[in-house]
C-alpha positions in Angstrom: 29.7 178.3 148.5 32.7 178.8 146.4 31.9 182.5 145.1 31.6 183.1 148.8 34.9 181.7 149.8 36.2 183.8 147.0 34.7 187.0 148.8 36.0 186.1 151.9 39.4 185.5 150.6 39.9 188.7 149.0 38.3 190.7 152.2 41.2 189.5 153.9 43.8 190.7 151.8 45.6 194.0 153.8 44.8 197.1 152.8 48.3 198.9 153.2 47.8 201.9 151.9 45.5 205.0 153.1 41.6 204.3 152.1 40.6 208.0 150.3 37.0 207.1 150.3 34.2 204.3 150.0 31.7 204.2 146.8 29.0 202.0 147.4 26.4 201.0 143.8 25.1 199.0 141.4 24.9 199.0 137.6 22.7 197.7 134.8 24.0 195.5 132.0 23.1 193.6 128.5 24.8 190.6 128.8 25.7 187.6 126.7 27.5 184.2 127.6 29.8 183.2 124.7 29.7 180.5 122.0 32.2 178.8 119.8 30.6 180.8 116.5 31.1 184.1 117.8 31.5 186.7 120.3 28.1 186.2 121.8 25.6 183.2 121.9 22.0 183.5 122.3 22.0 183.5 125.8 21.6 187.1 126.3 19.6 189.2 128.8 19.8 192.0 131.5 22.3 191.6 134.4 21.8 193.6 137.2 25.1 193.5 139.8 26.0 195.4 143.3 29.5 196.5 144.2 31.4 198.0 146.9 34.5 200.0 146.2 37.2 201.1 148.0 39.4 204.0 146.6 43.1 203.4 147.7 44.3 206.9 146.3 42.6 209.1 144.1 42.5 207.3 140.6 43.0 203.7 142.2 39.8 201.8 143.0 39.7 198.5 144.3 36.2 197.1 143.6 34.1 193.6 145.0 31.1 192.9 142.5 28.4 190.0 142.3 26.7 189.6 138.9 23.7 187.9 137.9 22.7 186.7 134.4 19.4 185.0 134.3 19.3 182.8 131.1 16.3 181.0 129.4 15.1 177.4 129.8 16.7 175.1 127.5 15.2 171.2 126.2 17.3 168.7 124.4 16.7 164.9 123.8 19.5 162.5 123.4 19.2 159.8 122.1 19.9 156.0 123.2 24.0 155.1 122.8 26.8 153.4 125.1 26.8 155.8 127.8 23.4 154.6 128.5 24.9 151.5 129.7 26.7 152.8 132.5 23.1 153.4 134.3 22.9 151.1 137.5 19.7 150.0 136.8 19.2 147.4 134.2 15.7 148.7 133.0 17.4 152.0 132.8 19.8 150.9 130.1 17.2 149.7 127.8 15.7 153.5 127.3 15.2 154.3 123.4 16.3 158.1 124.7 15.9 160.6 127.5 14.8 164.1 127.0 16.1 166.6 129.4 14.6 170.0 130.8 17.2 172.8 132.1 15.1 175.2 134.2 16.1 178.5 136.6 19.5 178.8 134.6 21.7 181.6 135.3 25.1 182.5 135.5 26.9 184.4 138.0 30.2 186.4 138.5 31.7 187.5 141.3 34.9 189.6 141.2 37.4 191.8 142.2 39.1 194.6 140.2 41.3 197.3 140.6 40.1 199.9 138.1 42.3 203.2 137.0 40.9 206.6 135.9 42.4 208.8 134.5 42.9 212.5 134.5 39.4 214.2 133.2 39.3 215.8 130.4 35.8 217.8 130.0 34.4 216.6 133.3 34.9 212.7 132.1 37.4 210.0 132.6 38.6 206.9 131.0 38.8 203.9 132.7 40.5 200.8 132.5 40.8 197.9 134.9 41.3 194.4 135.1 40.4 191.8 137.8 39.4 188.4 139.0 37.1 185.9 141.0 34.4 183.0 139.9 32.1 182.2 137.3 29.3 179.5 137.9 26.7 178.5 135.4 23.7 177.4 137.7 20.2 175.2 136.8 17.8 172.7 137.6 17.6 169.7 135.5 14.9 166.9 135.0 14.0 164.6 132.5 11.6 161.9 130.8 10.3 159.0 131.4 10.3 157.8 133.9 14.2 156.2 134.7 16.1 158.6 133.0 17.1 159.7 136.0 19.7 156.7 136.6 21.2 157.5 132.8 21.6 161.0 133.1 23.4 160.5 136.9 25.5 157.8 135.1 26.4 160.4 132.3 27.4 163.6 135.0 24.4 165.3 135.1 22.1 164.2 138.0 19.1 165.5 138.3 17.9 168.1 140.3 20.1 171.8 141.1 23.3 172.1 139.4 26.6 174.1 139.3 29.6 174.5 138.2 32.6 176.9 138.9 35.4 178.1 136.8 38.1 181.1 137.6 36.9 184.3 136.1 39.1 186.8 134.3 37.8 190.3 133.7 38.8 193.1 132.0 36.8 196.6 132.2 37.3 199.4 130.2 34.9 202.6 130.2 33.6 206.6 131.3 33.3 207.6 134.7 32.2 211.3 135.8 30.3 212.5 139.0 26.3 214.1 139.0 26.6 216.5 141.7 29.4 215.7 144.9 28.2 212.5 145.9 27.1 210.0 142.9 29.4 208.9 139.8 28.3 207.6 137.5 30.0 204.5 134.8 29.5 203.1 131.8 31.3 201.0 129.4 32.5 197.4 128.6 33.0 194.0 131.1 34.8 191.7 129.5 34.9 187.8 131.3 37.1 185.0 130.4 37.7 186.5 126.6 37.9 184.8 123.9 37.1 181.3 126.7 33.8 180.2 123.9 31.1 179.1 126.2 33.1 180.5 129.5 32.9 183.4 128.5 30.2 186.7 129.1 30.5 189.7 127.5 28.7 193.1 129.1 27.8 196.5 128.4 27.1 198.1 131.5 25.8 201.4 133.2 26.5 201.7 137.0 25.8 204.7 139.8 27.6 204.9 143.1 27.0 206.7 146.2 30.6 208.2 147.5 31.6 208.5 150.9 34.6 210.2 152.3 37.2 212.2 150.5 37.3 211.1 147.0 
């Protein structure tokens, strides 16, 4: 619900300048979610994404995107200390250790950017562009045996579908040139929430969009 408040918000922001076309895509990424060891984790994996992009003069584009990173299962045990005591149920508290599945994990961004290109040199141009929205981390958790339930609920982490939400910072840099009149096509670097550890998602991306109107 949040990322689509987010969208919502930033649809209604005013458009007070003089719209010099739509672009209308999606893109293709290898993308990583960040760990405290390095500048990816193992958490890697393709990440497709859709975008809609409005350019407000002819290098200016002001872009919506939603991302998707699908990430694998994950298992972990924990073993029996005082936080187990905060379950409700009395039989609950007396569990040696739970052991906890995390299924249909993914994480998704949703964004907007205002990207810049700049003048073409050989039929190409750089861009760079910054922008910002929500990142959620998504799964489904259960657990064993029977009564962990009550000790992982107590802990934070209830079981069933999960999420969470943080603000998500981007910055893009990259090539953009057209094929033909009507499709351009992008490629370079996403960068979310740098340097944010486990917060954070790198991506290198390739994109194609469908142009309509002047630009």
């Amino acid at each position: 619900m949040r990322s689509i408040a987010t969208v919502g918000l930033i649809l209604s922001l005013p458009v007070t300048v003089a719209a010099q076309g739509f672009e209308l895509g999606g893109s293709v990424s290898h993308g990583c979610t960040g760990d405290s060891s390095g500048f990816c984790s193992g958490d890697t994996g393709v990440m497709p994404a859709i975008y809609g992009a409005l350019w407000i003069s002819p290098k200016v584009q002001f872009l919506l995107r939603a991302a998707n990173l699908p990430l694998d299962d994950q298992s972990y045990s924990t073993q029996r200390d005082d936080r187990f005591n905060l379950a409700d149920d009395a039989a609950n508290r007396t569990l040696a250790r739970i052991d906890v599945s995390s299924t249909a994990r993914s994480r998704r961004l949703v964004s907007a950017e205002i990207l810049y290109h700049f003048a073409p040199e050989s039929g190409l141009e750089a861009v760079l562009g910054a922008g910002f929205g929500d990142l959620s981390d998504r799964a489904r958790l259960t657990c064993q045996p029977a009564g962990c339930e009550g000790v992982l609920g107590a802990r934070g982490s209830p079981v069933g579908d999960w999420a969470s939400h943080v603000n998500n910072l981007t910055m893009v840099a990259g090539l953009s040139g057209r094929i033909g009149r009507r499709v351009r096509m992008t490629g370079g670097v996403r960068l979310h929430n740098f340097a944010g550890e486990s917060l954070s998602t790198s991506e290198l991306f390739l994109g194609a969009g469908m142009l309509f109107g002047k630009r």
